[in-house]
C-alpha positions as CSV (number, residue, x, y, z in Angstrom):
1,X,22.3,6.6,29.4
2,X,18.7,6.8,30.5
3,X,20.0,6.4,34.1
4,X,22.5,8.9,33.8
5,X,19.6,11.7,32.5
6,X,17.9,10.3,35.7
7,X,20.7,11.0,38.3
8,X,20.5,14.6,36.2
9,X,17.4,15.1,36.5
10,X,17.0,13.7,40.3
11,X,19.7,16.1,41.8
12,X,19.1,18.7,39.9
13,X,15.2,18.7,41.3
14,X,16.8,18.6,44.9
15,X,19.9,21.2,43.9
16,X,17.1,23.5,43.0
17,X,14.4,22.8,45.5
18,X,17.2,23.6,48.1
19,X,18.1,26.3,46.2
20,X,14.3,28.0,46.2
21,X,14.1,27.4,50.4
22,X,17.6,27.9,51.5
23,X,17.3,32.0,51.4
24,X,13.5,31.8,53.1
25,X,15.5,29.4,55.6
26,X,18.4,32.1,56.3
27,X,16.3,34.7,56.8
28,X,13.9,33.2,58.9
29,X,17.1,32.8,61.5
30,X,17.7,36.2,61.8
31,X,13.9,37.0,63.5
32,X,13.8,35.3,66.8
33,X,15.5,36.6,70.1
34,X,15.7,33.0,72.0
35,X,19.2,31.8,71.7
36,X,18.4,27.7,71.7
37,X,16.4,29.0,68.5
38,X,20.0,30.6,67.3
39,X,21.5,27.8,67.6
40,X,19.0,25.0,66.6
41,X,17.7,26.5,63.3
42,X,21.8,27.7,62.8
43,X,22.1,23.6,63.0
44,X,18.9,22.7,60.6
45,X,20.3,25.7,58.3
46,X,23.4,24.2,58.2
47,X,22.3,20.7,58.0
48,X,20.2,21.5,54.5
49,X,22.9,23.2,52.7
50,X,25.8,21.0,53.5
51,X,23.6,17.6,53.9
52,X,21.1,18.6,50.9
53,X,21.7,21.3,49.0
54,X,25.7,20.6,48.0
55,X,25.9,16.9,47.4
56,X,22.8,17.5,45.2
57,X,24.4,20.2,43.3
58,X,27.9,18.3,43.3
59,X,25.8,15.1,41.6
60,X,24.0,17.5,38.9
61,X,27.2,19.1,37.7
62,X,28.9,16.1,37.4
63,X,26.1,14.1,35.7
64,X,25.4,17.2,33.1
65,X,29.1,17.0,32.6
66,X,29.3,13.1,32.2
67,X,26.2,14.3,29.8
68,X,28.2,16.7,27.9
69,X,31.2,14.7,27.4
70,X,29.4,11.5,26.2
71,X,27.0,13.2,23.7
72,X,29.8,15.3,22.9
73,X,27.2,18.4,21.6
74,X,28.5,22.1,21.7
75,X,26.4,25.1,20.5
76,X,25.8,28.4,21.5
77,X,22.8,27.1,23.5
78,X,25.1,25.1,25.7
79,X,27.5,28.3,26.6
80,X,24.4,29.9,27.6
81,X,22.9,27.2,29.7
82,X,26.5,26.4,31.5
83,X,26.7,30.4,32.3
84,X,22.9,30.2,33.9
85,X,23.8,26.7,36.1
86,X,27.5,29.1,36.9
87,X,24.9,31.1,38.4
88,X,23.0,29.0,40.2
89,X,26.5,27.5,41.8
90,X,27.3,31.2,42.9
91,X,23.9,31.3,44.4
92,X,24.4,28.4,46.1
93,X,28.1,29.8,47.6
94,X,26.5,33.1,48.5
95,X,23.7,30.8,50.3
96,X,26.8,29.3,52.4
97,X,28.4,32.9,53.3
98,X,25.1,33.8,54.5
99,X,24.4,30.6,56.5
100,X,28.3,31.2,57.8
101,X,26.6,34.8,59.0
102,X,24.1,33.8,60.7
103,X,26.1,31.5,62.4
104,X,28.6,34.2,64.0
105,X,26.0,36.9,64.4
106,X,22.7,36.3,64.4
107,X,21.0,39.6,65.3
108,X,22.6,40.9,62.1
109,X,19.7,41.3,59.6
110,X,20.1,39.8,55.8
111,X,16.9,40.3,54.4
112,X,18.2,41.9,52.1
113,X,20.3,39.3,50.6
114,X,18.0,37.0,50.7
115,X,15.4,38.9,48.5
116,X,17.9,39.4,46.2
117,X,18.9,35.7,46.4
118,X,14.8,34.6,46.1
119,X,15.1,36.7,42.9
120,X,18.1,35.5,41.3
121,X,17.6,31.8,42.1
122,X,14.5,31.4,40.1
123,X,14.4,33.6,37.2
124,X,18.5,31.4,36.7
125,X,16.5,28.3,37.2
126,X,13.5,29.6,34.8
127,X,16.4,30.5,32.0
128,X,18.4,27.0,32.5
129,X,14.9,25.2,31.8
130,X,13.9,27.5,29.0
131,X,17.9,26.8,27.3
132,X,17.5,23.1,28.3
133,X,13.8,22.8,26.3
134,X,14.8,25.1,23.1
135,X,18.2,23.3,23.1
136,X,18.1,22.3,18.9
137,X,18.4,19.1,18.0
């Protein structure tokens, strides 16, 4: 049990951490007119969210789950906090679409997206803490 909540606790630290730099990461490829730089940071970009960023999130879903399932605990507060981390995963997909982007055209600009993904990913991660702290007992 208390290794479990540690393997929880571990990748979701690194699923989020990843999550916080991967859109400051995209959009930092998008600035540069030297093609080695195109295709080296495309590599490092890709390297954090497949290397990093998935098999982090992949361990803190199934760990939470593994969680769920052995404490066997439902509540309102649980629907809640699976919706938030459902948006975190989106995040995280939209993160790859935009990595896959910048991959096949890298003078298109998505600033854009990525502010809206640096807003999105924290205030989710700030409401999955907050559910995961008031969860009742």
């Amino acid at each position: 049990m208390p290794l479990l909540k540690l393997l929880h606790f571990a990748s979701l630290l690194c699923w989020c951490g990843t999550l916080l730099y991967l859109p400051a990461l995209i959009a930092a490829g998008t600035r540069r007119s030297d093609r080695l730089f195109y295709r080296d940071h495309a590599h490092l970009t890709r390297m954090v969210f497949t290397l990093i960023g998935t098999p982090a999130a992949l361990l803190a879903i199934g760990s939470g789950t593994a969680l769920f399932l052995r404490d066997g605990t439902l509540g309102g507060w649980l629907i809640m906090k699976l919706t938030a981390v459902t948006g975190m995963a989106l995040c995280h997909a939209l993160c790859g679409v935009l990595v896959l982007h910048i991959e096949r055209d890298p003078e298109r600009s998505v600033t854009r997206q990525c502010m809206a993904l640096g807003v999105a990913i924290p205030v989710l991660i700030a409401v999955t803490l907050w559910l995961v702290l008031a969860k009742p007992f």
